[in-house]
Backbone as numpy.savetxt, mean C-alpha at the origin, in Angstrom:
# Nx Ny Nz CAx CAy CAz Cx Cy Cz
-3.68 -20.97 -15.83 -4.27 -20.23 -14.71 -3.29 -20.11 -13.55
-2.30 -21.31 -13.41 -1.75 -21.02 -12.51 -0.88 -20.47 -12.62
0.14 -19.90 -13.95 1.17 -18.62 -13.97 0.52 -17.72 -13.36
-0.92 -17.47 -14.25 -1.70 -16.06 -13.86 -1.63 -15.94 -12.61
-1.90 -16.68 -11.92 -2.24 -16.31 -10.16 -0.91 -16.15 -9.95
0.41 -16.65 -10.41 1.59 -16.32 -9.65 1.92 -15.13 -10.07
1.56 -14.77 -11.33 1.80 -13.17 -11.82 1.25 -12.15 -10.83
-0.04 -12.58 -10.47 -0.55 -11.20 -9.69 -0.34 -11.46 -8.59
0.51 -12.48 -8.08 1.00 -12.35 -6.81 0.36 -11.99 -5.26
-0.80 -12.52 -5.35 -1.51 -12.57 -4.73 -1.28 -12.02 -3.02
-0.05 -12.68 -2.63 0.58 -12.23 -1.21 0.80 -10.78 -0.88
0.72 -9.97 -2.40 1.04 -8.29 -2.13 -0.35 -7.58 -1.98
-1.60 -8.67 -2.01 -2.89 -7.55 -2.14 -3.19 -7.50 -0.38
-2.86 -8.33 0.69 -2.93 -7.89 1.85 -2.28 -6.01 2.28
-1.24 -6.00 1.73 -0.56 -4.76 1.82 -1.20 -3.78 1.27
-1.76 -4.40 0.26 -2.31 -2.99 -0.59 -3.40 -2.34 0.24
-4.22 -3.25 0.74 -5.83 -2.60 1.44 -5.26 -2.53 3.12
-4.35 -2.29 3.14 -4.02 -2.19 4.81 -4.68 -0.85 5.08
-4.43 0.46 3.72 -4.57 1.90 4.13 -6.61 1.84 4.13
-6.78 1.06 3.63 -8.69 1.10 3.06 -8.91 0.71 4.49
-8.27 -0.38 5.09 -9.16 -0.86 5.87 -9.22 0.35 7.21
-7.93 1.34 7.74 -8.14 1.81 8.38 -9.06 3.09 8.00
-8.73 3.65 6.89 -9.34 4.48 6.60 -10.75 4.43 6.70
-11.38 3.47 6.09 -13.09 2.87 6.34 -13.73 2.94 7.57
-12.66 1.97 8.34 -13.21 1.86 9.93 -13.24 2.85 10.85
-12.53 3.87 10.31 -12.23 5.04 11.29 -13.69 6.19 11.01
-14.02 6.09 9.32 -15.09 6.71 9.15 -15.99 6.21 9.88
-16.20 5.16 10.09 -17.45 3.96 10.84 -17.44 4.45 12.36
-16.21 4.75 12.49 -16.02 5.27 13.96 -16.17 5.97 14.59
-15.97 7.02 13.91 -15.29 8.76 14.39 -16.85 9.16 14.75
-16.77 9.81 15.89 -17.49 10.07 16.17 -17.75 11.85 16.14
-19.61 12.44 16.24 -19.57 13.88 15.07 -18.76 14.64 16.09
-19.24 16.17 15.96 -18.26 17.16 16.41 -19.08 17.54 18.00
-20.42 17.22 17.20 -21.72 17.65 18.06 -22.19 16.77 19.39
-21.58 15.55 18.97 -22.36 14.30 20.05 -21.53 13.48 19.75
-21.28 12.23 21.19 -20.28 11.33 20.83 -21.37 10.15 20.52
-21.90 10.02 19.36 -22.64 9.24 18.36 -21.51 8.94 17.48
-21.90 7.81 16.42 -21.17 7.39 15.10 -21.86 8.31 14.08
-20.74 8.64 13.17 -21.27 9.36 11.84 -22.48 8.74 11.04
-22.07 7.72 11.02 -23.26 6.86 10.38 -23.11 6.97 8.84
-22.20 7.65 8.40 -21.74 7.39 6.78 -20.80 6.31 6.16
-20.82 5.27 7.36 -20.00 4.45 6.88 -21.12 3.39 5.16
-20.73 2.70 4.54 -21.41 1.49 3.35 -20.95 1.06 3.17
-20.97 -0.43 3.08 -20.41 -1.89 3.09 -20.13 -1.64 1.41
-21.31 -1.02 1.00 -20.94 -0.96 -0.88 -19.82 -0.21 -1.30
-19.82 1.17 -0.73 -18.80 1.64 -1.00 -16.97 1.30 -0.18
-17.01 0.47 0.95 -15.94 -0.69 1.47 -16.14 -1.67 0.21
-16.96 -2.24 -0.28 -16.25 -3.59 -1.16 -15.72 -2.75 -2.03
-16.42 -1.81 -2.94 -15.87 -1.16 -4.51 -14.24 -0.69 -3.62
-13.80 -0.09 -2.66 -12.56 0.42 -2.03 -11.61 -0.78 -2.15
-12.24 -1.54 -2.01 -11.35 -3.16 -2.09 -11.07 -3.81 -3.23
-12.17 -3.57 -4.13 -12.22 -4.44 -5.41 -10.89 -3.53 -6.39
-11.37 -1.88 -5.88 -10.85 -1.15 -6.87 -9.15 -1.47 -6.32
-8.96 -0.95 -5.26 -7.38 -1.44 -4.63 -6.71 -3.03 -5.04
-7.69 -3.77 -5.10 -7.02 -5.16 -5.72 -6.64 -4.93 -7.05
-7.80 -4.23 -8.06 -7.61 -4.28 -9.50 -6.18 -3.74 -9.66
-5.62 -2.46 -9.08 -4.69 -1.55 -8.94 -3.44 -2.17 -8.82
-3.27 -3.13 -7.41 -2.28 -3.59 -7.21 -1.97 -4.99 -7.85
-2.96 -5.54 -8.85 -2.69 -7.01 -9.34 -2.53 -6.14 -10.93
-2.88 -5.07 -10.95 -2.11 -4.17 -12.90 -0.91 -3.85 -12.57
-0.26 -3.38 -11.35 0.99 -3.18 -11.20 2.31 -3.84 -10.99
1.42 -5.35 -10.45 2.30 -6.72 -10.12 2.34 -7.10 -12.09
1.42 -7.38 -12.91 1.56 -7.59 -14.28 2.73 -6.36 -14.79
2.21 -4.86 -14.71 3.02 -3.97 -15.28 4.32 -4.39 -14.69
4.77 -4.32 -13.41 5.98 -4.46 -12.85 6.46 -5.62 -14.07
5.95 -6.70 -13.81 6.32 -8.28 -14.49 6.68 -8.01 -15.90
5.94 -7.18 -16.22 6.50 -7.06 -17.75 7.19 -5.85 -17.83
7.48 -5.04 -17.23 8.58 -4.21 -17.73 10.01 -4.55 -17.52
10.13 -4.76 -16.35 11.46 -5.72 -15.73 11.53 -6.88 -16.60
10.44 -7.63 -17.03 11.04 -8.44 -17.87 11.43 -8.26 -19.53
10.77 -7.37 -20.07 11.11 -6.82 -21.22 12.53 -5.79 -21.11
12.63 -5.51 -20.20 14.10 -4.75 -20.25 15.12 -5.66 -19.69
14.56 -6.34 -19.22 16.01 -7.86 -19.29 16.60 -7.44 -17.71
16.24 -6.69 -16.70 15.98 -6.40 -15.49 15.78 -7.89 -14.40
14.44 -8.33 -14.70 14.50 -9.97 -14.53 15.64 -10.55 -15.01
16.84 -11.24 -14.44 17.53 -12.14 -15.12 18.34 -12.96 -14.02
19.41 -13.81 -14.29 19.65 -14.55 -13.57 20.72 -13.99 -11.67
20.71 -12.85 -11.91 20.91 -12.16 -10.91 20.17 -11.81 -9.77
18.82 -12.14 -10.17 17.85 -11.65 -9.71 17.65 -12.82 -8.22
17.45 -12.09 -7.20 17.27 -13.07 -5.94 15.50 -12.78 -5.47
15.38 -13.99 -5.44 14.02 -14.43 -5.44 12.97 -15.36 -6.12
11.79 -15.68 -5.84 10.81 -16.20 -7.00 11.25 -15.68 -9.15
11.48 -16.93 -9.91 11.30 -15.86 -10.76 10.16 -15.36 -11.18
9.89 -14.52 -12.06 8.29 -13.65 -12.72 7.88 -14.60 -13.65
7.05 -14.40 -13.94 6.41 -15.00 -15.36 6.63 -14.83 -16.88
7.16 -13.83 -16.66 7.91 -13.65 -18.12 9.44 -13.86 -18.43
10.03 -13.69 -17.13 11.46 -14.01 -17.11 11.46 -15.98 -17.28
10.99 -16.23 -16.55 10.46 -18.15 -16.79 10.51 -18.55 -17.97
9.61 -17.33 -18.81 8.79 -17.77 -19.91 7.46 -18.76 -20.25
7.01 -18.63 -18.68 5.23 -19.03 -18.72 4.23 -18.07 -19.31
4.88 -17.11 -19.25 3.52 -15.67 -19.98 4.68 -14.94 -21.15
3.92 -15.01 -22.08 5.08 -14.00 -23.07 4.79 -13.43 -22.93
5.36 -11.58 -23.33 5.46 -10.53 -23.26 3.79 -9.78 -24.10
3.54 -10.51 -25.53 2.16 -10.42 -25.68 1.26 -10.44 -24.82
1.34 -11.65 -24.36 0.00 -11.88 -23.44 -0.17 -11.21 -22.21
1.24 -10.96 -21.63 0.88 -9.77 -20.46 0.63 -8.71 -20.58
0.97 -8.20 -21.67 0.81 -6.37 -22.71 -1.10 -6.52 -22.70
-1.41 -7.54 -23.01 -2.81 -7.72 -22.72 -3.88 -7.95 -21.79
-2.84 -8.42 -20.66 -3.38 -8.76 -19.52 -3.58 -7.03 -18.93
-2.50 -6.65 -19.19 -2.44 -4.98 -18.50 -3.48 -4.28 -19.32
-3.29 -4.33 -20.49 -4.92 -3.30 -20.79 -5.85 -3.69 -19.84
-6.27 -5.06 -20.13 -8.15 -5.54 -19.60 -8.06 -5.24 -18.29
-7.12 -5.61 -17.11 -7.06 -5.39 -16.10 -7.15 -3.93 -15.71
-6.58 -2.75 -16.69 -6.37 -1.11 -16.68 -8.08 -0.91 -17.03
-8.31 -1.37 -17.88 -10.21 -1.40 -18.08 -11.55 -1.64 -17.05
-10.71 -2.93 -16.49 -11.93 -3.67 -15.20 -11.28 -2.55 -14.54
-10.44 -2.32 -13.80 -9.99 -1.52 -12.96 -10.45 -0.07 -12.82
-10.40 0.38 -14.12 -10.87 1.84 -14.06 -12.72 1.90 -14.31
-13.44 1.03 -14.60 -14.41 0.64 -14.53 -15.22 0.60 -12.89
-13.99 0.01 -12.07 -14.45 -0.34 -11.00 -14.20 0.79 -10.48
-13.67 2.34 -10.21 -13.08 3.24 -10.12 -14.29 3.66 -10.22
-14.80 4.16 -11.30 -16.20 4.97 -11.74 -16.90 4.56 -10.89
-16.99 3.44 -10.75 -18.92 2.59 -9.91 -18.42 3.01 -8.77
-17.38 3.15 -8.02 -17.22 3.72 -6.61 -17.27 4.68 -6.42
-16.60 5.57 -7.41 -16.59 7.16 -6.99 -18.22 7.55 -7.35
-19.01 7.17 -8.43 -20.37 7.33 -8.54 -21.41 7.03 -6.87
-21.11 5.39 -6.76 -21.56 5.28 -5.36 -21.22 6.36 -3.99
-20.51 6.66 -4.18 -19.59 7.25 -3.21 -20.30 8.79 -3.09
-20.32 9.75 -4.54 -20.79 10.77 -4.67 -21.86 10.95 -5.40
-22.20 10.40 -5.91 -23.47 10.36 -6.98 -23.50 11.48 -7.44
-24.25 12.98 -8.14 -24.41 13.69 -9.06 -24.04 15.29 -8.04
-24.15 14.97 -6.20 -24.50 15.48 -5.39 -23.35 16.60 -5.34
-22.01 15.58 -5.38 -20.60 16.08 -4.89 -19.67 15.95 -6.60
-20.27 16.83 -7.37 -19.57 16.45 -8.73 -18.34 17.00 -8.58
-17.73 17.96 -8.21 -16.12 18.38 -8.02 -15.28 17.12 -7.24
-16.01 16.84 -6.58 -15.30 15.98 -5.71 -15.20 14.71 -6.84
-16.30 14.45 -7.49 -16.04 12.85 -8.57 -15.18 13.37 -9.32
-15.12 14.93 -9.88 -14.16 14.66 -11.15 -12.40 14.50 -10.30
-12.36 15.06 -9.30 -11.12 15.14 -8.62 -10.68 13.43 -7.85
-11.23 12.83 -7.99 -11.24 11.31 -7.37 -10.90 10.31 -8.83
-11.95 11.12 -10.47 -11.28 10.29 -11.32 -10.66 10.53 -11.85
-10.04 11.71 -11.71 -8.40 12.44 -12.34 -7.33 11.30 -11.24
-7.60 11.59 -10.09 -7.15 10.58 -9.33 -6.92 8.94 -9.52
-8.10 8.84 -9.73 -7.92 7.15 -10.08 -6.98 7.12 -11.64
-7.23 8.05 -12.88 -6.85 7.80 -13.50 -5.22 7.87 -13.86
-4.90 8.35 -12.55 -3.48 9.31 -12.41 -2.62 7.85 -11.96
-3.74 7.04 -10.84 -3.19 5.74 -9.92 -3.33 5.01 -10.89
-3.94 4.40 -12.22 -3.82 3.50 -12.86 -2.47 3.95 -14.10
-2.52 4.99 -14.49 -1.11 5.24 -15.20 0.40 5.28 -14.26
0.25 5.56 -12.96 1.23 5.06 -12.42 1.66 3.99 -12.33
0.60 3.04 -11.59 1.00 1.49 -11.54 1.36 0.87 -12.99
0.79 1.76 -14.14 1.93 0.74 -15.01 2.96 1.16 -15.49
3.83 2.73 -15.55 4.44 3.33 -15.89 5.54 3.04 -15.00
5.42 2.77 -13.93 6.36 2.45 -12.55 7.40 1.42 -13.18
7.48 0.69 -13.99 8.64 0.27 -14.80 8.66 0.01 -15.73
7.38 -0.07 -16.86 7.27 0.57 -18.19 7.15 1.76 -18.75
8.19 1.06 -19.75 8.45 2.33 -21.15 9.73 2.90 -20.55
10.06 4.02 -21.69 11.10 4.46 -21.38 11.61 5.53 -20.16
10.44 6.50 -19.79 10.20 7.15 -18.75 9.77 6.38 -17.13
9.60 5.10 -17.61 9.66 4.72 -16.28 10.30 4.80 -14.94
9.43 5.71 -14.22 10.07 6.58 -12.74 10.62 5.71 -12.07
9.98 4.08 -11.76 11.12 2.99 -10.96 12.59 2.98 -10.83
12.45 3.21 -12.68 14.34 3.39 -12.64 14.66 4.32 -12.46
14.10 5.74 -12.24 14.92 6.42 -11.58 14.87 6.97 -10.02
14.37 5.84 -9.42 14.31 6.56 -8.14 13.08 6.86 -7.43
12.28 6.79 -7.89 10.89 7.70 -7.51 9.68 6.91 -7.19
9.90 5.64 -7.19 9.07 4.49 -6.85 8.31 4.72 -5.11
9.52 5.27 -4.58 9.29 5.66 -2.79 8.51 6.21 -2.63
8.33 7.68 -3.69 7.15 8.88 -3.38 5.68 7.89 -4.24
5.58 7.55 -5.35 4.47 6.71 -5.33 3.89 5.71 -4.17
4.87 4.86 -3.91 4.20 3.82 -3.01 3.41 4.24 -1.35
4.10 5.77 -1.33 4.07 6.32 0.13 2.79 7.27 -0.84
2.18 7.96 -1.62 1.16 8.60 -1.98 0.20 7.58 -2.01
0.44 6.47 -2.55 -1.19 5.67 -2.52 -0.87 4.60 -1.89
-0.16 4.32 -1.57 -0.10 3.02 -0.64 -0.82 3.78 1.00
0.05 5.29 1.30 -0.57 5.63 2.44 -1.49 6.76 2.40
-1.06 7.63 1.74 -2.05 8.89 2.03 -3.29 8.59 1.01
-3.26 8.44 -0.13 -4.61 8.04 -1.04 -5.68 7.44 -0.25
-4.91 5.84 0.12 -5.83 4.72 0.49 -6.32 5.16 1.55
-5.12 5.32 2.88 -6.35 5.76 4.28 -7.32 7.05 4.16
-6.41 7.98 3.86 -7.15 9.42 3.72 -8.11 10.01 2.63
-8.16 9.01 1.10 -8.99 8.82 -0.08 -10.39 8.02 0.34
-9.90 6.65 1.19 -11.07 6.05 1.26 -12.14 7.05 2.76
-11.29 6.95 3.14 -12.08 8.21 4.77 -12.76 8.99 4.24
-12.69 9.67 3.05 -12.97 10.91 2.59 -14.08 10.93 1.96
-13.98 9.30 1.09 -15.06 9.19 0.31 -16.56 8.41 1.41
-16.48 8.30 2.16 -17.26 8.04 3.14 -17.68 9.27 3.69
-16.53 10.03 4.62 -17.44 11.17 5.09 -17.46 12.61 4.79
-17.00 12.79 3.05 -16.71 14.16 2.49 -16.43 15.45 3.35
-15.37 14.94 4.45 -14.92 16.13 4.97 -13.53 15.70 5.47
-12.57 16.46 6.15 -11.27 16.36 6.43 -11.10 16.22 7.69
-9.95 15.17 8.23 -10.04 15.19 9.78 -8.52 15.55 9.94
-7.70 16.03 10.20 -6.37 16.31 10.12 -5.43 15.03 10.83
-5.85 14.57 11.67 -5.65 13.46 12.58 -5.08 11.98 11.86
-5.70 12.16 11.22 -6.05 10.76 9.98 -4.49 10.87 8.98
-4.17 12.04 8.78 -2.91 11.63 8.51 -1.62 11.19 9.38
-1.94 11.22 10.11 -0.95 10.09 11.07 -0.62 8.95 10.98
-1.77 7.75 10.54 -1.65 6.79 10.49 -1.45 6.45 8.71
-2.10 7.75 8.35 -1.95 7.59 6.67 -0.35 7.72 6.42
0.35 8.48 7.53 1.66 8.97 6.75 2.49 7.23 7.93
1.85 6.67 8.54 2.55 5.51 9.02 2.52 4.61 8.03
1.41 3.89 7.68 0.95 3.08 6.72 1.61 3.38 5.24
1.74 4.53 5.13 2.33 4.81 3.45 4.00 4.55 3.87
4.65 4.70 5.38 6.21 4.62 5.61 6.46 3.13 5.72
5.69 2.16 6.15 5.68 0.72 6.26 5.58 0.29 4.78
4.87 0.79 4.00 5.02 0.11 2.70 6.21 0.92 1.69
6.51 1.72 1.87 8.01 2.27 1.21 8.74 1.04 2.21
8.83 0.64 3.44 9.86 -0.30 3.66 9.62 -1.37 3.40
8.86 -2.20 2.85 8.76 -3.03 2.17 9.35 -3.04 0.38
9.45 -1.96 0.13 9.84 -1.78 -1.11 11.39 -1.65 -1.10
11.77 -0.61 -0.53 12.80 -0.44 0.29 13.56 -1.80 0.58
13.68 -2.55 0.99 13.83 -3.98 1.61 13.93 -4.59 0.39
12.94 -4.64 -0.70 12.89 -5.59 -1.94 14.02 -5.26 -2.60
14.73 -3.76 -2.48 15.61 -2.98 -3.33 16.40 -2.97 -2.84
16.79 -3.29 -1.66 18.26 -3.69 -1.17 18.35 -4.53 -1.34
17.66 -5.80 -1.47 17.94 -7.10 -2.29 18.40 -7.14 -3.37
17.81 -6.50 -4.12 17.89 -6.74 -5.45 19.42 -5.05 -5.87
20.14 -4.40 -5.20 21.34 -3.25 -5.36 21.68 -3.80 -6.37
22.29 -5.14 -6.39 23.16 -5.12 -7.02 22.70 -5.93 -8.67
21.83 -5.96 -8.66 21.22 -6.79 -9.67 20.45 -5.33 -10.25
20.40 -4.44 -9.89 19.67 -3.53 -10.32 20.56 -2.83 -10.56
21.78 -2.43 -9.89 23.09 -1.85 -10.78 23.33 -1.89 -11.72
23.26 -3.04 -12.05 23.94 -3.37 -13.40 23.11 -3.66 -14.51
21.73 -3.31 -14.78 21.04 -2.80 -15.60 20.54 -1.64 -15.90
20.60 -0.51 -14.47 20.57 0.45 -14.31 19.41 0.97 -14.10
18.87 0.26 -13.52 17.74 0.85 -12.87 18.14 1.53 -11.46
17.83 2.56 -11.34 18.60 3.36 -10.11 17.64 3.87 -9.26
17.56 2.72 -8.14 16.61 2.77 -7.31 17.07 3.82 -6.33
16.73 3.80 -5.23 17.14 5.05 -4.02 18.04 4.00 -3.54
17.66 2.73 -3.25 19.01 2.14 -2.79 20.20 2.40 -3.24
20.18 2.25 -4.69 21.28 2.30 -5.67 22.02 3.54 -5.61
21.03 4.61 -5.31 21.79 6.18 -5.35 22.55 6.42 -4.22
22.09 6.11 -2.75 22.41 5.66 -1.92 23.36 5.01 -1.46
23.04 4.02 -1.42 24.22 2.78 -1.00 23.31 1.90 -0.45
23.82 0.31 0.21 22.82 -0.02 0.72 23.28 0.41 2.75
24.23 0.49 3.17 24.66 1.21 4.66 23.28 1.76 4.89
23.18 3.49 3.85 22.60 4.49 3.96 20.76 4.17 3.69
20.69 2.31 3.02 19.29 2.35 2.58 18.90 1.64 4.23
20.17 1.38 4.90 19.43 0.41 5.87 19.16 1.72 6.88
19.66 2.51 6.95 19.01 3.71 7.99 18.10 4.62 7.80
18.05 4.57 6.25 16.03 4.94 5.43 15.46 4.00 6.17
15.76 2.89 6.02 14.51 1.91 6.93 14.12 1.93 8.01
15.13 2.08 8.82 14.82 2.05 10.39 14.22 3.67 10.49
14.68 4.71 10.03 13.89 5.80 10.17 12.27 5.12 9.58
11.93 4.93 8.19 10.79 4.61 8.02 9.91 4.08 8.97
10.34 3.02 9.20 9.48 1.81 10.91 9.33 2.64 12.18
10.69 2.89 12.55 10.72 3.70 13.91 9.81 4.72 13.64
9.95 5.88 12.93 8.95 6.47 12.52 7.15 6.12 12.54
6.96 5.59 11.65 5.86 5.29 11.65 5.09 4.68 13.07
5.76 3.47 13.70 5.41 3.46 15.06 5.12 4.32 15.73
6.16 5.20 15.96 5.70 6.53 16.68 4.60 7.55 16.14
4.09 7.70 14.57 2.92 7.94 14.50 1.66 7.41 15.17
1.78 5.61 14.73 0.70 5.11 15.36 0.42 5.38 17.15
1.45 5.80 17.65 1.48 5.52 19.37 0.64 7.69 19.70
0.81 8.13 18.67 0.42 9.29 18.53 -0.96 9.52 18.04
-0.93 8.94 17.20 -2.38 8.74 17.33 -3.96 8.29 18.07
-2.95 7.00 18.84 -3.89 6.38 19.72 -4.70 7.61 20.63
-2.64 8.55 21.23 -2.73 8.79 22.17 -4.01 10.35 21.91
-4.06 10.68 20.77 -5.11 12.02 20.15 -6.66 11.57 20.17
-6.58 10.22 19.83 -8.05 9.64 20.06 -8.46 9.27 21.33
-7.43 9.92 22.25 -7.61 9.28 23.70 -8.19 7.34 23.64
-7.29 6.49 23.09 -7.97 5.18 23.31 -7.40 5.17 24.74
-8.41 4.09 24.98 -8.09 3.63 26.44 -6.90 2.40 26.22
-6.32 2.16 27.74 -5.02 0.67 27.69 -5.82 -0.45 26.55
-6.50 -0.63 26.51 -7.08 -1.75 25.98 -7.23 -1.89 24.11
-7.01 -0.60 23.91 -7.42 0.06 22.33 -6.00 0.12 21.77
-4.51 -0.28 22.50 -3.43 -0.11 22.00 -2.94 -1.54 21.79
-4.56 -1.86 21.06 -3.62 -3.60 20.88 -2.79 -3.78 19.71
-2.91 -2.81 19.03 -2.18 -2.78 18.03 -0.67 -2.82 18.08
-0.24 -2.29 19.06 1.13 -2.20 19.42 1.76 -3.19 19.37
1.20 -4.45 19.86 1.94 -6.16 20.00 2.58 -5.96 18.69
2.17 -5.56 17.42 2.43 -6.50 16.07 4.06 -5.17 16.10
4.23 -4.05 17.08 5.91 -3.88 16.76 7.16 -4.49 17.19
6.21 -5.30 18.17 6.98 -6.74 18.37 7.89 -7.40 17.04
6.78 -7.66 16.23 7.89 -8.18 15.19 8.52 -7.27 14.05
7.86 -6.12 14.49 8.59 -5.11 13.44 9.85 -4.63 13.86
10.23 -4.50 15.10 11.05 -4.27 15.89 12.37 -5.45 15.82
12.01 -6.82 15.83 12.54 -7.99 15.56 13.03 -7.63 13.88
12.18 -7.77 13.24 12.22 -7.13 11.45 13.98 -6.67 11.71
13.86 -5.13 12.01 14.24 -3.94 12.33 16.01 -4.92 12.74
15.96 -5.81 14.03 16.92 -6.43 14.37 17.58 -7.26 13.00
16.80 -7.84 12.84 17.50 -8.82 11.53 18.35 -8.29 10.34
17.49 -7.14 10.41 18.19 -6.50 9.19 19.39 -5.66 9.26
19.14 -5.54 10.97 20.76 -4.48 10.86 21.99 -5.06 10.84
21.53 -6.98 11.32 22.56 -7.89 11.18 23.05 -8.25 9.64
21.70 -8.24 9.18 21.80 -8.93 7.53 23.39 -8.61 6.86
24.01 -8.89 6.55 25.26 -8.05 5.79 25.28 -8.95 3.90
24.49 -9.87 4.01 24.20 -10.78 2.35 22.89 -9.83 2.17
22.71 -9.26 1.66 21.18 -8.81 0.49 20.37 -9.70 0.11
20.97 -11.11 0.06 19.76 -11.98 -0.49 19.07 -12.56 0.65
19.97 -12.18 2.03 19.47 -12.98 3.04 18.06 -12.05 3.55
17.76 -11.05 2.89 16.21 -10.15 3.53 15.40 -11.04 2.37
15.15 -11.29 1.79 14.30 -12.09 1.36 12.79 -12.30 1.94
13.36 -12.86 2.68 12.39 -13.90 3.72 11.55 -12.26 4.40
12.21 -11.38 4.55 11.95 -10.37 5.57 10.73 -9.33 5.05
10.41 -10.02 3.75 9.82 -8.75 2.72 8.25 -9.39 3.50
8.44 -10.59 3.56 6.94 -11.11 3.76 6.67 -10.63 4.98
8.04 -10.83 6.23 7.42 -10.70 7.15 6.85 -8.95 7.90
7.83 -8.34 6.63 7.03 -6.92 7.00 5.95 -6.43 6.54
5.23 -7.10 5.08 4.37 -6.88 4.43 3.11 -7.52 5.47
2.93 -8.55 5.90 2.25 -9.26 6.93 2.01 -8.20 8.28
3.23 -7.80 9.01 3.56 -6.78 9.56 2.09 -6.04 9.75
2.76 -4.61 8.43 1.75 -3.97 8.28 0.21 -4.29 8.01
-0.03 -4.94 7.34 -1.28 -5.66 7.59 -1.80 -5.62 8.58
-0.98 -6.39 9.52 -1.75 -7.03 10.88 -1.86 -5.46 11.77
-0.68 -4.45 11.51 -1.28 -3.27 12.81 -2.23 -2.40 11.87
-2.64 -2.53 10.75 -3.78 -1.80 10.26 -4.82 -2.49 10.77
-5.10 -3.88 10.67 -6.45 -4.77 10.88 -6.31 -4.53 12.24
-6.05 -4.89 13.33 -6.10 -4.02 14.59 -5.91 -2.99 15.08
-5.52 -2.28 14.80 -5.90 -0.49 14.19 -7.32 -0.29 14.27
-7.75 -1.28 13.14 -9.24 -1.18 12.35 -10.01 -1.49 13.46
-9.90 -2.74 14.40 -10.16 -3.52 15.59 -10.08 -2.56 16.82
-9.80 -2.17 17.06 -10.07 -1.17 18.32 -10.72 0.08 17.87
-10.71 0.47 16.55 -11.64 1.80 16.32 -13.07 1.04 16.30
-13.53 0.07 15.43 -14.50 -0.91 15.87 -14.34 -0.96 17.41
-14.27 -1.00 17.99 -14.16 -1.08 19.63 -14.80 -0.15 20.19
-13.79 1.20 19.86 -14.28 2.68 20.66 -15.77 2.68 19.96
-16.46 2.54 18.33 -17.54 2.51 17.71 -18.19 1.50 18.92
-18.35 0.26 19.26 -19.12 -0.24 20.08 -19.59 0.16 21.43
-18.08 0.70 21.98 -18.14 1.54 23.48 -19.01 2.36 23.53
-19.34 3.50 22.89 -20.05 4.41 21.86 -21.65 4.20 21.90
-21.31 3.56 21.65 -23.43 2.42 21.49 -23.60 2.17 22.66
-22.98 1.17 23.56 -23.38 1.10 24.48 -23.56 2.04 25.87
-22.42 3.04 25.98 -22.99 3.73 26.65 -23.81 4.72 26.37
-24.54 4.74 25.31 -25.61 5.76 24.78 -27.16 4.63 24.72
């Protein structure tokens, strides 16, 4: 049990629901077109299935990742970091080939019961377009470095992680709450999806040169790493300045930009790394940006809960 839990890596499912949580709370929030009331389409049922389904997703992709890298010999002693579970040799390559079906099963299982909850018989274009979707996000997460077509190695890992890490999760889960479009909402969707490409980003300048030479040809790799460290700082800098754009469209008040503290350490992040000149020395840095993002989505989430209370009370 306890490989298993180190396989799915438990520390990456904060990152994953960073985009759910804003996306949710903002539906909970937003107030109609007609009256500054709450929509009132927010459901705790359809928030857990958003969560359950985003965990299933990102703990099939931590297994898929684990076993493709380790079946292509990718994992090996070059490798800087924790080792995987199959590179160790605590999980053989069987047993994770199996772990990824059942998990691709519960997962897409849990997919249906949400998009059903979500739309029931009412909004059927919209369910079949959500489980083409889900089914599109569960063949990614394991294709991302299995088999032979696996897009990781060539590059293309960035445009996945930035489609459902940001635009899916915030702007998928928003959607499925209040079946309509807010244009606004991609702001923080296209922040949240640029914070987790730099987290990936970051893992892959670690790993240039260990990934060279098996050939997996990440964007770092095509790149350089000089040119991956100024993808990054565009990514962060960027995205900040979405979030400070956004606030400023929702008109929050001084008090609603608490979110801002946490670029404190993204900004720090941002410093470390332009010093870094060892690759193995970001390491440490993956957590602290993955944490990062987290924390300005959950206060993100925390002041739209806010303006939602302001809302009530003066009505």
């Amino acid at each position: 049990m306890k490989h298993w839990i180190e396989a799915a890596r438990l520390r990456t499912l904060p990152l994953s629901v960073s985009g759910i949580l804003v996306g949710s709370f903002y539906a909970l929030a937003k107030p109609t077109e007609q009256e500054l009331t709450p929509t009132n389409v927010f459901s705790w049922k359809i928030f857990g299935l958003l969560l359950l389904t985003t965990i299933g997703l990102q703990v099939l992709s931590n297994f898929a990742n684990d076993y493709g890298d380790g079946v292509k010999g990718t994992d090996n002693e070059d490798r800087v970091g924790p080792k995987r579970a199959i590179q160790s040799g605590a999980i053989s390559p069987k047993a994770m080939k199996s772990a990824i079906i059942i998990t691709a099963f519960i997962t897409f299982l849990l997919a249906v019961l949400l998009i059903y909850t979500a739309f029931h018989f009412k909004y059927f274009y919209y369910s079949l377009f959500f489980l083409a979707l889900g089914i599109i996000a569960i063949a990614s997460a394991i294709q991302y470095t299995v088999g032979t077509g696996a897009y990781g190695y060539k590059g293309y890992g960035d445009v996945f992680v930035f489609v459902f890490f940001g635009l899916v999760s915030t702007y998928g889960s928003y959607f499925m709450f209040s079946k309509e479009f807010d244009w606004t909402l991609l702001l923080p969707a296209t922040a949240i999806g640029f914070l987790s490409v730099g987290v990936l980003n970051l893992n892959n300048m670690r790993d240039e040169e260990s990934d060279r030479k098996v050939g997996k040809n990440t964007i770092v790799v095509k790149i350089g790493g000089a040119k991956a460290k100024q993808y990054h700082y565009f990514l962060l800098i960027t995205a900040m300045i979405l979030l400070l754009i956004f606030g400023f469209l929702q008109n929050f008040a001084i008090d609603q930009y608490l979110y801002v503290i946490v670029f404190l350490p993204i900004i720090s992040h941002i410093l470390r790394v332009k010093r870094t000149e060892n690759p193995a020395d970001l390491d440490p840095e993956l957590k602290r940006l993955a944490i990062s993002t987290f924390m300005v989505s959950m206060l993100l989430s925390l002041c739209l809960i806010y303006f939602l209370s302001d809302i009530l009370v003066n009505n």
